[in-house]
Each structure stands twice: as C-alpha cells, then as structure tokens.
MARNU-157315 format. One line per field, with one value per residue: x, y, z of N, C-alpha, C, O in turn; chain; residue in three letters. Coordinates in steps of 0.02 Angstrom, whole numbers. Example, Ala and Ser with C-alpha at 12.3 -4.5 7.8 and 13.67 -1.06 7.14 Angstrom:
// MARNU-157315
n.x	(660,642)
n.y	(-284,-112)
n.z	(390,354)
ca.x	(615,684)
ca.y	(-225,-53)
ca.z	(390,357)
c.x	(660,645)
c.y	(-165,2)
c.z	(390,394)
o.x	(712,670)
o.y	(-166,57)
o.z	(423,402)
ch	(A,A)
aa	(ALA,SER)
//
This chain:
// MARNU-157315
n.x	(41,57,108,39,2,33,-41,-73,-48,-122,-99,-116,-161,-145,-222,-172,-294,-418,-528,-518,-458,-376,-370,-270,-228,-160,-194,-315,-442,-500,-608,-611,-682,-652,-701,-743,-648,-772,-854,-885,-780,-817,-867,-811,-803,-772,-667,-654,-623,-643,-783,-738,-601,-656,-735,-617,-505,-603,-630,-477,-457,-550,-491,-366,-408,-388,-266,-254,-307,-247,-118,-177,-189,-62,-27,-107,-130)
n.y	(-59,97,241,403,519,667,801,922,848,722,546,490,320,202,29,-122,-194,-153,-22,129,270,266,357,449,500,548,384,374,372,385,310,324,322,332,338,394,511,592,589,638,604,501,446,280,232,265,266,307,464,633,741,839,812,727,788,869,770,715,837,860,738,749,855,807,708,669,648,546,444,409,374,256,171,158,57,-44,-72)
n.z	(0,-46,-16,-93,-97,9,132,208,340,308,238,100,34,-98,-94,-171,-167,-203,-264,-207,-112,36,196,275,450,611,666,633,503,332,205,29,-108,-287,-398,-559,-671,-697,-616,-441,-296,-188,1,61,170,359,485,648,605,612,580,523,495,410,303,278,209,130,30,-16,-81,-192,-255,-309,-366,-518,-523,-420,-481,-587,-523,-470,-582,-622,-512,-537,-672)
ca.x	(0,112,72,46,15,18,-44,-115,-61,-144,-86,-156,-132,-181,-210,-192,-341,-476,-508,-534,-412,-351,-350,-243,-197,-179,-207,-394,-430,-576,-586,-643,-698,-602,-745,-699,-656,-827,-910,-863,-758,-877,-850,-855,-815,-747,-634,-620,-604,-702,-829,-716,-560,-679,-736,-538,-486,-625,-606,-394,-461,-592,-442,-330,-448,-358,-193,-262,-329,-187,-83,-200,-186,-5,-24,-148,-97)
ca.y	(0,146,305,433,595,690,841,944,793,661,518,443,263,160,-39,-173,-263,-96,33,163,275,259,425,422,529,526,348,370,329,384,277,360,292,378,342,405,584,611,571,663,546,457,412,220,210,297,249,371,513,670,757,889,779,676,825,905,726,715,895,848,684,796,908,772,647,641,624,490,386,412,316,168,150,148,28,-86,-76)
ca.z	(0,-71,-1,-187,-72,62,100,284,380,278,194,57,16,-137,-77,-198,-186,-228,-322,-148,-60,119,174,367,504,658,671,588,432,291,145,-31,-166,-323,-454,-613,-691,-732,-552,-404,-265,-121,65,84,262,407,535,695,564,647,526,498,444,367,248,230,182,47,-24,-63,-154,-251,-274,-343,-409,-580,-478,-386,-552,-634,-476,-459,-641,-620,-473,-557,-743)
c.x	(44,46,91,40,-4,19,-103,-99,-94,-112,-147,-151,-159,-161,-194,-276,-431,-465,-519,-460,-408,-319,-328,-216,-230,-205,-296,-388,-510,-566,-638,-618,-697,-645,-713,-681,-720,-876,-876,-839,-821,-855,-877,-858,-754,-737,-634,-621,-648,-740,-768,-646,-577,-694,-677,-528,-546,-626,-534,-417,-497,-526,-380,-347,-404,-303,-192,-293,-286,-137,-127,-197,-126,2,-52,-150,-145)
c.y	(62,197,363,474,612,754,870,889,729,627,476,352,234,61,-66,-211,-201,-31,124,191,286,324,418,490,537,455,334,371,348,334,329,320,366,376,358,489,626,622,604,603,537,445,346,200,263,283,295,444,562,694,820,858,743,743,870,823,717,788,875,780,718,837,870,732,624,629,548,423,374,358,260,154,136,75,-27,-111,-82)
c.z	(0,-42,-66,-140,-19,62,193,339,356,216,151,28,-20,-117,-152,-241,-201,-258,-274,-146,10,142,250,387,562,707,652,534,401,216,88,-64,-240,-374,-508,-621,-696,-668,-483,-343,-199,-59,67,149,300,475,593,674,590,565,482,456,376,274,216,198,79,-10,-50,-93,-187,-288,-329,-350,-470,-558,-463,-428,-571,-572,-472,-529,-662,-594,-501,-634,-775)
o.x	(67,-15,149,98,-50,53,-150,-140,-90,-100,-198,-116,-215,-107,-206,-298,-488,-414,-527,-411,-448,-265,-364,-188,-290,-228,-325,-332,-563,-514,-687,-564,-726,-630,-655,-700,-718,-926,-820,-877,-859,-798,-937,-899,-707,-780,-597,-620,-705,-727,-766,-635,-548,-671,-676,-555,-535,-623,-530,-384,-465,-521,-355,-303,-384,-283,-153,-300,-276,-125,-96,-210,-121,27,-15,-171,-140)
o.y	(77,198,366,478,583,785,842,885,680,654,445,353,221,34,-24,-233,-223,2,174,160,325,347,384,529,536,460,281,372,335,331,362,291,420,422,340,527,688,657,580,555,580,424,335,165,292,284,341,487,539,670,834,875,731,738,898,823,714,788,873,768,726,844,900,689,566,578,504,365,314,300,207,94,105,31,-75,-167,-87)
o.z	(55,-43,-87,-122,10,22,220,386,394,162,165,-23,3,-126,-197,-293,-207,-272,-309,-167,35,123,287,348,575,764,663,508,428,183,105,-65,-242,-412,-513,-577,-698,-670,-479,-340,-178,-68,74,179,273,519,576,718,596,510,422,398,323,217,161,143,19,-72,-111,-143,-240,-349,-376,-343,-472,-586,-480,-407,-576,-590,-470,-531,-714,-630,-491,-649,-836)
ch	(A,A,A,A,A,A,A,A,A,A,A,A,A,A,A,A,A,A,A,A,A,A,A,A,A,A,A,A,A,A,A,A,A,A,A,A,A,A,A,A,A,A,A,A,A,A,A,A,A,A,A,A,A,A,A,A,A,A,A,A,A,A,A,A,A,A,A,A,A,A,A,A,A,A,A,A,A)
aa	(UNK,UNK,UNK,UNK,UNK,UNK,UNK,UNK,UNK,UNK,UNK,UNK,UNK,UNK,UNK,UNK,UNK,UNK,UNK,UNK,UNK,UNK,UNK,UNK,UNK,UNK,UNK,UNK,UNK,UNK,UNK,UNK,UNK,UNK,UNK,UNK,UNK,UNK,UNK,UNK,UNK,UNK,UNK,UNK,UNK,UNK,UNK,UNK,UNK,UNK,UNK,UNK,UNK,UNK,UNK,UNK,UNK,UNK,UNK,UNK,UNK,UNK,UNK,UNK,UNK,UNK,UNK,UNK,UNK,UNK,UNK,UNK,UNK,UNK,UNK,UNK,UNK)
//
C-alpha cells in the first residue's frame, strides 16, 4: 500500500486489492472511493475520522482525483 500523497497531515494510500483510497492521520482513517473523472469521489467508510477531517480529507481527493486515477492506474496496470 504505497502512499501517492500527502498533504495537511494526511496520507493517502492506494491498496492493492480496490479501487478506494485510504486516506490516514492521526491513526484514523476515511476511505474514498475515487470513481472516475466524470463522477465526483464518495465516502465508503470511516474509521475514527471526525466530521471535519472527514470532509478536509474528501475535499484533497476531489482536489486530486485525476492524480489519484492516474496512480492506481499505475499501481494496477
């Protein structure tokens, strides 16, 4: 699980085995779902993450969505 960016304290991490990112700090954790270019990114679950990390974490994947396609497409071939 390569971490592609960081950015306010949060890492991002693309797994393997989905098409989601692992968004961390602080030992909490939001997962987003990276959808495509066309679809704005999703919350699939939320670890600990308060409301307010939870919504900075998904504004920087909105923000680098095509960033973050572009690495699992690296990752996943």
């Amino acid at each position: 699980m390569p971490t592609v960016l960081r950015e306010d304290g949060f890492e991002f991490m693309l797994y393997t085995h989905d098409h989601d990112v692992h968004v961390h700090k602080a030992g909490k954790e939001v997962v987003i779902n990276l959808s495509n270019e066309n679809t704005p990114v999703s919350i699939r679950e939320v670890v600990r993450m308060s409301k307010k990390g939870t919504r900075k974490a998904v504004s920087i994947a909105q923000k680098y969505q095509a960033y973050l396609l572009e690495k699992w497409r690296e990752i996943h071939g």
